[in-house]
C-alpha positions as CSV (number, residue, x, y, z in Angstrom):
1,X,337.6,20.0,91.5
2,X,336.8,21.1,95.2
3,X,334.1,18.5,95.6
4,X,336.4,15.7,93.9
5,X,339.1,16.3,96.5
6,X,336.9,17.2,99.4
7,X,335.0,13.5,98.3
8,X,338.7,11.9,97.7
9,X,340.1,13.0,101.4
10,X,336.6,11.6,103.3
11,X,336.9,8.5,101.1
12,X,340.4,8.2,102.9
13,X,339.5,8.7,106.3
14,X,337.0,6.7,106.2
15,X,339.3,4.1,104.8
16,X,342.4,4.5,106.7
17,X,339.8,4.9,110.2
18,X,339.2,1.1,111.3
19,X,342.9,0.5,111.3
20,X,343.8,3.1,113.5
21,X,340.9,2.1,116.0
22,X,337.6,3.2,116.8
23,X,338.6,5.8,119.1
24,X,341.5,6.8,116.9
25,X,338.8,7.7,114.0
26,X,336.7,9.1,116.2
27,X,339.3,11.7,117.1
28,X,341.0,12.2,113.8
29,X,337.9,13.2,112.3
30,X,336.1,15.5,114.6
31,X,340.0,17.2,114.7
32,X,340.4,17.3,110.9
33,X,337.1,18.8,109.3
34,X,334.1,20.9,110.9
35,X,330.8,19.4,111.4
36,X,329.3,21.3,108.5
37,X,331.7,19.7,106.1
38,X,330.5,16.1,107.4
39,X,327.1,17.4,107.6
40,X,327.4,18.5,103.9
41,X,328.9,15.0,102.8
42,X,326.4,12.8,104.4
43,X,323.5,14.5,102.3
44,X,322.8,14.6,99.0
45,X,324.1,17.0,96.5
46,X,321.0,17.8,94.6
47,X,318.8,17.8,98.1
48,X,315.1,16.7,98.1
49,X,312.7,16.1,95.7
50,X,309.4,18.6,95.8
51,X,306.6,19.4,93.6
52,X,305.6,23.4,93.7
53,X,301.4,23.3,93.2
54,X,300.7,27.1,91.9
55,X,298.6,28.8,94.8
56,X,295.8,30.1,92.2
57,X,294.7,26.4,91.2
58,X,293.7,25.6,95.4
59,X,291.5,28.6,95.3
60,X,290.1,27.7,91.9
61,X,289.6,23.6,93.5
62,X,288.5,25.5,96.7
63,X,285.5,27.5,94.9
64,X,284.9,25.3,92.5
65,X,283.6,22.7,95.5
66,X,282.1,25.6,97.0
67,X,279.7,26.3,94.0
68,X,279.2,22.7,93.6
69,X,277.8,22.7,97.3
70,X,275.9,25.6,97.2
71,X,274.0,24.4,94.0
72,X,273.3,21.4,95.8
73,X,272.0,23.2,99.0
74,X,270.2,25.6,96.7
75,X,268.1,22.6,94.6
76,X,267.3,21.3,98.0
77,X,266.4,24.3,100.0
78,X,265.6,26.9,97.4
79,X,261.6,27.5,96.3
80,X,260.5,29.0,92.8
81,X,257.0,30.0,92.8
82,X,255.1,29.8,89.2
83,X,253.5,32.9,88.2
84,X,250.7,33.9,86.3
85,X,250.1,37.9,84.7
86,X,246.7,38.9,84.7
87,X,245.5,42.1,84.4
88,X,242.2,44.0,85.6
89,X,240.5,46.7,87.7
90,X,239.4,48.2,90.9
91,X,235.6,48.3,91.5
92,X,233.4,48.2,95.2
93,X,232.8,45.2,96.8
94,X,229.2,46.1,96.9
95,X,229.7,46.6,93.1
96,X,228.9,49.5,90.9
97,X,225.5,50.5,88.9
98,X,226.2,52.1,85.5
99,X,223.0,54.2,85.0
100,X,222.1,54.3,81.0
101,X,220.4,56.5,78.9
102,X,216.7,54.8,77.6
103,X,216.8,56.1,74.4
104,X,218.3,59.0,72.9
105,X,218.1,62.7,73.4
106,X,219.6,65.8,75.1
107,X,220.8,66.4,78.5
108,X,218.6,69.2,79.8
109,X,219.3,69.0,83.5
110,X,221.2,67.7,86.3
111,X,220.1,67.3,89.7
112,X,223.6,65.6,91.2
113,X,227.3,66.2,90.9
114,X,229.7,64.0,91.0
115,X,230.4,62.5,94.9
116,X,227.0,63.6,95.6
117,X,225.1,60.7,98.5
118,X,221.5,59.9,96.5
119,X,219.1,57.4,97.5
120,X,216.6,55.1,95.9
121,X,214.2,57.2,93.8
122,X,215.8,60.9,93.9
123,X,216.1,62.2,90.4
124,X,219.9,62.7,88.6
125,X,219.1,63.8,85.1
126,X,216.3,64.7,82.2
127,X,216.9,63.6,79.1
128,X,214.7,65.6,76.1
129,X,213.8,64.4,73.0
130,X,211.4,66.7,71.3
131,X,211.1,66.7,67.9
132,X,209.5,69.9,65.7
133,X,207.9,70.3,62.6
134,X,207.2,72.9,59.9
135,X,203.5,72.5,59.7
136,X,202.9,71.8,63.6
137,X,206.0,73.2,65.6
138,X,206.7,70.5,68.7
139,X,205.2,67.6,67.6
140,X,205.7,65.4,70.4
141,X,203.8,68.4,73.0
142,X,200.9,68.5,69.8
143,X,200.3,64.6,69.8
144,X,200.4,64.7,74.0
145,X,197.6,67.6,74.0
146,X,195.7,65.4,71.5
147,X,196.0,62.9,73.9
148,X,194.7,64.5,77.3
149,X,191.8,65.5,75.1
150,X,190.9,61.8,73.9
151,X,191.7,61.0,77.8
152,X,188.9,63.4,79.1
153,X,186.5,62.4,76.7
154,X,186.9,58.8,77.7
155,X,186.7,59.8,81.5
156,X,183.3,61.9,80.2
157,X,182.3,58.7,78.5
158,X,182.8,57.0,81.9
159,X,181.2,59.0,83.7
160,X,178.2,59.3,81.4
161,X,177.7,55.3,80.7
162,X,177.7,55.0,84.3
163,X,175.0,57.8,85.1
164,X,172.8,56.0,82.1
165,X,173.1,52.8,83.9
166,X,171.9,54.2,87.4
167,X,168.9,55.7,85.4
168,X,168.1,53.1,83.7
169,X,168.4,50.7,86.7
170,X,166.1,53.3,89.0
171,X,163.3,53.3,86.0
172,X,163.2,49.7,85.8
173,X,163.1,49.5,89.3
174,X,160.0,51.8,89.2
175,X,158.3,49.7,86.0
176,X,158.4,46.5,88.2
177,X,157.0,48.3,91.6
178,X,153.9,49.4,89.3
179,X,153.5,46.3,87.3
180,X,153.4,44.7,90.9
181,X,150.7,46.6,91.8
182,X,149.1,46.3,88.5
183,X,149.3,42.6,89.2
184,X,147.8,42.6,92.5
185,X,144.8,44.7,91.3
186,X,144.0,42.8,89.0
187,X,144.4,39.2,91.2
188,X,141.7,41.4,93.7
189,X,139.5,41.9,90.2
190,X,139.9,38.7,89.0
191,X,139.0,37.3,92.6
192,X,135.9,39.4,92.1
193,X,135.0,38.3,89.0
194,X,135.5,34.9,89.3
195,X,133.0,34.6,92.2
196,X,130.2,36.5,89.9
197,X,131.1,33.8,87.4
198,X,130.7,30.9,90.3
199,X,127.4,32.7,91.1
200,X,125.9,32.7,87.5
201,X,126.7,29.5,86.8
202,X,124.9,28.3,90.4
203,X,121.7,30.3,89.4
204,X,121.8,29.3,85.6
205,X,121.6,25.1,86.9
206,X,118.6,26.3,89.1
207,X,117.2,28.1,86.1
208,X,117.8,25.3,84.3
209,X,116.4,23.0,86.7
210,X,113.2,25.1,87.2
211,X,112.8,25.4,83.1
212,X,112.8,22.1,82.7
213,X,109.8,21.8,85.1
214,X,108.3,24.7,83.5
215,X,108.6,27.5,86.0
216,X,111.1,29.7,84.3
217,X,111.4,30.5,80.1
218,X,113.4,29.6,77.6
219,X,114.3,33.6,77.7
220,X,115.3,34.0,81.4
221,X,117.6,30.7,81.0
222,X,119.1,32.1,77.9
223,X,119.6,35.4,79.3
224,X,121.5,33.8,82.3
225,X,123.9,32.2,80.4
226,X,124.3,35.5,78.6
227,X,125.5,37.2,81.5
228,X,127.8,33.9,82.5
229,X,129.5,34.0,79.4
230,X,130.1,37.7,79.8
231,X,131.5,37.0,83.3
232,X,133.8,34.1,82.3
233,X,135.0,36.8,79.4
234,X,136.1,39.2,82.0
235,X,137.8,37.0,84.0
236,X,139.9,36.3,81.0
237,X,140.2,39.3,79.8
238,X,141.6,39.9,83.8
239,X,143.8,36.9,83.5
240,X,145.1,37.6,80.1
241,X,146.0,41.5,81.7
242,X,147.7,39.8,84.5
243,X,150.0,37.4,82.4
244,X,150.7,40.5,80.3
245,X,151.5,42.3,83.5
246,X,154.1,39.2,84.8
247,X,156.2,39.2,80.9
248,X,156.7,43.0,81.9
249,X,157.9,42.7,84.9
250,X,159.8,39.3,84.2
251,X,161.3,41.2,81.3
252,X,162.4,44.4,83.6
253,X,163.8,42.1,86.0
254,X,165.8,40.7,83.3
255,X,166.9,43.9,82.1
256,X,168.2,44.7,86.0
257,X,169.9,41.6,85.9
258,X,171.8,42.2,82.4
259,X,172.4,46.0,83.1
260,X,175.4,45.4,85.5
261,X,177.1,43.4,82.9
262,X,176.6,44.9,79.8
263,X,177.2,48.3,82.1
264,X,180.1,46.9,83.4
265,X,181.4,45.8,79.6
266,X,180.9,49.2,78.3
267,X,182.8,50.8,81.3
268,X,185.6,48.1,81.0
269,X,185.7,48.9,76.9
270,X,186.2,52.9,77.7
271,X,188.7,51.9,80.8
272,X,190.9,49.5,78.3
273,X,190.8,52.7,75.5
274,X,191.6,55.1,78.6
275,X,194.6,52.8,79.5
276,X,195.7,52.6,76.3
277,X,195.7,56.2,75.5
278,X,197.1,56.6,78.6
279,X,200.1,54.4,78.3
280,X,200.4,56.7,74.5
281,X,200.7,59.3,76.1
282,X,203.3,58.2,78.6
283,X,204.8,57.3,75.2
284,X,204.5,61.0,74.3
285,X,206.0,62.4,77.6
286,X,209.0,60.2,77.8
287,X,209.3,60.9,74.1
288,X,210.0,64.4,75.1
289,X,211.2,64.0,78.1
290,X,213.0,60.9,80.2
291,X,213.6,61.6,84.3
292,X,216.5,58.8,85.2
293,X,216.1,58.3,88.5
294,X,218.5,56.7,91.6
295,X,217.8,53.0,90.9
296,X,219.2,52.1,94.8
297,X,221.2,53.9,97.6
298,X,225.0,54.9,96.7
299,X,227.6,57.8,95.9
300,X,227.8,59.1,92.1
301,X,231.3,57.8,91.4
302,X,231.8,59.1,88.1
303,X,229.8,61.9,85.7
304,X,230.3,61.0,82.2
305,X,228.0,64.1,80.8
306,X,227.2,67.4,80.7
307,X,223.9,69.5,80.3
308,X,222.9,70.1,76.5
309,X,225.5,67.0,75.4
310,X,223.6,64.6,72.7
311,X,223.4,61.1,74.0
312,X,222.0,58.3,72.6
313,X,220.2,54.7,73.7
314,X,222.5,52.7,76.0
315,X,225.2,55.0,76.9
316,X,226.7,55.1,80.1
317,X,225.7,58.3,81.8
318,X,226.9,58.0,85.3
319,X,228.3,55.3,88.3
320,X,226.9,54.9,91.6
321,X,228.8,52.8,94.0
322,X,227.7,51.8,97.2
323,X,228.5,54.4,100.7
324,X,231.9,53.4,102.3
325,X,232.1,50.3,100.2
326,X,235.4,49.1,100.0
327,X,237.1,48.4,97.2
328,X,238.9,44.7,95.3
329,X,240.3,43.9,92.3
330,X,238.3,42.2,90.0
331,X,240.6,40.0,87.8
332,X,240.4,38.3,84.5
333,X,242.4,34.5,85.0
334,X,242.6,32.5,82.0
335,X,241.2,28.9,82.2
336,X,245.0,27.4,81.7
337,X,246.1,28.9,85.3
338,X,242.6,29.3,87.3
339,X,243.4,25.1,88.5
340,X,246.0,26.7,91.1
341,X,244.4,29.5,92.0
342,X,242.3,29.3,95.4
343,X,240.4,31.4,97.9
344,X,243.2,32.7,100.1
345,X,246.2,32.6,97.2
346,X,248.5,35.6,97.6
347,X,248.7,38.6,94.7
348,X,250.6,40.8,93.6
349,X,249.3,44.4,92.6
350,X,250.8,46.8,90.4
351,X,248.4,49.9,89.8
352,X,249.2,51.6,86.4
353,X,248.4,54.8,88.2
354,X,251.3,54.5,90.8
355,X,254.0,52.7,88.8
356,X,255.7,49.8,91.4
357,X,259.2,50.9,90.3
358,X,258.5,54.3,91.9
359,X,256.0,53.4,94.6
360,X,256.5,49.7,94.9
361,X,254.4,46.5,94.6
362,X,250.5,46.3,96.8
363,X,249.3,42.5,97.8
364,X,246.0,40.9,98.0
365,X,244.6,37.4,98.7
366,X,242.1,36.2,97.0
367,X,238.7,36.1,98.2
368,X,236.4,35.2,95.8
369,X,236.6,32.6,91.9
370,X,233.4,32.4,89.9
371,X,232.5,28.8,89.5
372,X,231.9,29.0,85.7
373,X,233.7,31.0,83.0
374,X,232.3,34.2,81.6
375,X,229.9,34.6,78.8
376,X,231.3,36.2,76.0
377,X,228.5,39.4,76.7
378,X,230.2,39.3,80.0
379,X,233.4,39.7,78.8
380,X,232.6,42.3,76.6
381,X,230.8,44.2,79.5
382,X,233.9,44.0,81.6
383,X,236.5,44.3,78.9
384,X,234.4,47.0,76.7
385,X,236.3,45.2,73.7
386,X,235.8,41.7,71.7
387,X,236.6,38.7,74.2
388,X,239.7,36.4,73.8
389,X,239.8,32.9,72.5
390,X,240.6,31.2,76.0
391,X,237.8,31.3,78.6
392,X,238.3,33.4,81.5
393,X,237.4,33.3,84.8
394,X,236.4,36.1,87.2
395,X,238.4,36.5,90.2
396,X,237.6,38.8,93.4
397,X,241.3,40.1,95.3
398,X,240.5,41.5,98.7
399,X,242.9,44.4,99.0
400,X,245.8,44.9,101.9
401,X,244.9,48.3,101.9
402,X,242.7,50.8,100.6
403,X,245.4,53.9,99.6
404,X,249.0,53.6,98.8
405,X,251.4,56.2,99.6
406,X,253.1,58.4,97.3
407,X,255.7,61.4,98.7
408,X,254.9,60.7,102.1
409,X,250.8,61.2,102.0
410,X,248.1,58.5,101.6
411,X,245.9,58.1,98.2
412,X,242.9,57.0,98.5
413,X,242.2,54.1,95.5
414,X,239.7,54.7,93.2
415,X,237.3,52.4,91.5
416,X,238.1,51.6,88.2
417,X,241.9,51.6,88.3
418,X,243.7,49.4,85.6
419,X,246.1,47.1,87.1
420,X,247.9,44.3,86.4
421,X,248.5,41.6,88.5
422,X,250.8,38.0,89.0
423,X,248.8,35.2,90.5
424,X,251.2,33.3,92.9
425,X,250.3,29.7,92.0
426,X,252.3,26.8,92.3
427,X,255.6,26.8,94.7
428,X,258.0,23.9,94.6
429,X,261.5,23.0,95.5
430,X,264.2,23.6,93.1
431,X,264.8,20.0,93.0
432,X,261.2,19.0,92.3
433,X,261.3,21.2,89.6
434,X,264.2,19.9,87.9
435,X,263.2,16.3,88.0
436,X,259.4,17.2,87.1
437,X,259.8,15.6,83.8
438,X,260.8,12.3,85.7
439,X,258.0,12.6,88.1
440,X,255.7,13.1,85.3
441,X,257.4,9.8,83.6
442,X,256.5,7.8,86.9
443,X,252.8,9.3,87.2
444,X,252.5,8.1,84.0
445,X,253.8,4.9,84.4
446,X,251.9,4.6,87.3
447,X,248.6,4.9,85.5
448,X,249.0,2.9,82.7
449,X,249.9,-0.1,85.0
């Protein structure tokens, strides 16, 4: 009721104010009502029209555009790097020699211990392998004295053939000096003789000659020719003597030529038997005992025996490892990742022995890829077990460092630590990897075009 009359009394004023005058109205009304109450007339009654936004859905708007932009800022800045688990071991660069046992037997000695520096050709270990019987006792030191007696008896043998041939060589040296001689007495006969022959045939034509005139008989003439025919006889008989004399010494001379061979035949018959019983009986003695000795230069790294232990053919005995070789990590990378991998590639270590949630992560680069996958014999050398399906490459990771530290000291690394490893391979934008797929599309596309 207020409003109605307070509305009904301006509606008057303003009503009854242009016949008074403008100055009249004027007057009338700033005298009548406060300005409030003309204030509160000229405005509406309900006021404004607003509309209240609840503070919580700005913030919302306000981090929801902030996400939005981040995202976007992280596909174009951020980097994911594709990773690839391997695992392996440590081992020297210069690598390391696993010295075997030959065959099997019993550790008797040990010259080394382990850490010990040896060098090419000092002795680490004796292997035995003597065997005994009922009858004989140690067969193997039996059959080896057998042996060194069938040895001297071919170095007797030896010895003898070649004293025979000397002997035999000096007498037929002597035969042939006297059938010379022989020879040239009877040439210095013959020469003799043969002149009495020329003479009795020079007086027999004279006696001939004169006979036939009359001067000499029938009787002297024959009894010339008598004694020619008994000189041409011993001039045979000389000649026959000499050519007897020349087969002799042609046939010692022959013998002096074959002696050296047949000498040298029978010694290289006794020498092939003495080699043979030799290498038997270097048979023998390794049969009894085997001396392993330092095949090169290095540091016993590990002593996988003791003395009296049993071992047999082709186990692993001891490791040498090169002096102050350092060590890498010798990796085993599956075909289906060893495309990204590349001399230089960043790795990350975690040794078994030092667990990287307690002592942290170790890096290394890569320094080495074979160019062909390993053999299955290979990877059963490495591995000690049956290979996988998928080939896999070795890989050689130069190390950071060479100890790790653990409650505030360094420890050295030892060769032959299992670790395993991820193989930092491919690294990308965020964006690239999302849209991969598309990029593959296009390659694609590309290609077949």
């Amino acid at each position: 009721m207020r409003s109605n009359g307070s509305g009904l009394a301006t509606q008057q004023l303003r009503t009854a104010g242009p016949s008074i005058g403008g100055n009249g109205d004027t007057v009338l009304s700033q005298g009548l009502f406060r300005q409030e109450a003309i204030d509160a007339q000229t405005a509406p009654s309900l006021g404004t029209v607003r509309l209240a936004t609840p503070v919580s859905h700005q913030v919302w708007t306000l981090a929801a555009l902030g996400v939005a932009a981040g995202i976007v800022v992280w596909l174009f800045v951020g980097q994911y790097t594709r990773r690839e688990h391997v695992t392996g071991s440590l081992v020297p660069q210069a690598g390391l020699i696993n010295v075997t046992a030959r065959s099997a037997g019993t550790v008797t000695k040990i010259d080394i211990a382990e850490g010990a520096i040896v060098h090419a050709g000092d002795v680490l270990l004796t292997i035995s392998s003597e065997r005994s019987s009922a009858s004989m006792g140690d067969t193997s030191a039996a059959i080896s004295a057998q042996l060194r007696l069938q040895q001297a008896r071919l170095q007797s043998d030896i010895a003898d053939t070649q004293h025979l041939a000397d002997e035999q060589a000096r007498d037929l040296h002597m035969q042939q000096n006297m059938l010379q001689k022989q020879i040239h007495q009877v040439d210095a006969q013959l020469a003799i003789e043969q002149r009495q022959v020329d003479g009795f045939s020079a007086l027999l034509k004279r006696l001939q000659s004169l006979g036939a005139k009359g001067y000499v008989s029938a009787l002297d003439i024959q009894q010339q020719q008598t004694q020619e025919l008994n000189a041409e006889g011993q001039v045979k008989s000389l000649a026959r003597q000499r050519y007897e004399s020349m087969q002799q010494w042609s046939s010692a001379s022959d013998q002096l030529t074959q002696l050296p061979l047949a000498t040298a035949a029978k010694l290289d018959a006794l020498r092939s038997q003495m080699a043979q019983n030799e290498e038997a009986l270097a048979q023998s003695e390794a049969d009894r005992a085997t001396v392993l000795r330092a095949p090169s230069d290095g540091v016993v790294s590990a002593m996988l025996i003791k003395p009296g232990q049993a071992v047999t053919a082709g186990q692993s005995l001891l490791a040498l490892m090169a002096k102050d070789s350092p060590l890498q990590a010798q990796l085993l990378v599956p075909s289906s990742a060893i495309g990204f991998v590349h001399v230089g590639s960043d790795v990350v270590l975690h040794y078994q022995a030092f667990p990287y949630e307690k002592f942290g992560v170790q890096h290394g680069t890569v320094a080495g890829i074979s160019r062909s996958a390993l053999t299955p014999s290979e990877i059963t050398t490495l591995l000690g077990q049956q290979p996988p399906q998928e080939a896999l490459y070795r890989v050689q990771v130069r190390l950071a460092t060479q100890h790790i530290e653990a409650y505030g000291t360094l420890q050295p690394l030892k060769p032959g630590m299992v670790l395993d490893a991820d193989m930092l391979l491919d690294k990308r934008r965020m964006i690239e990897w999302v849209f991969e797929p598309l990029y593959g599309m296009g390659r694609r596309y590309a290609g077949s075009l």
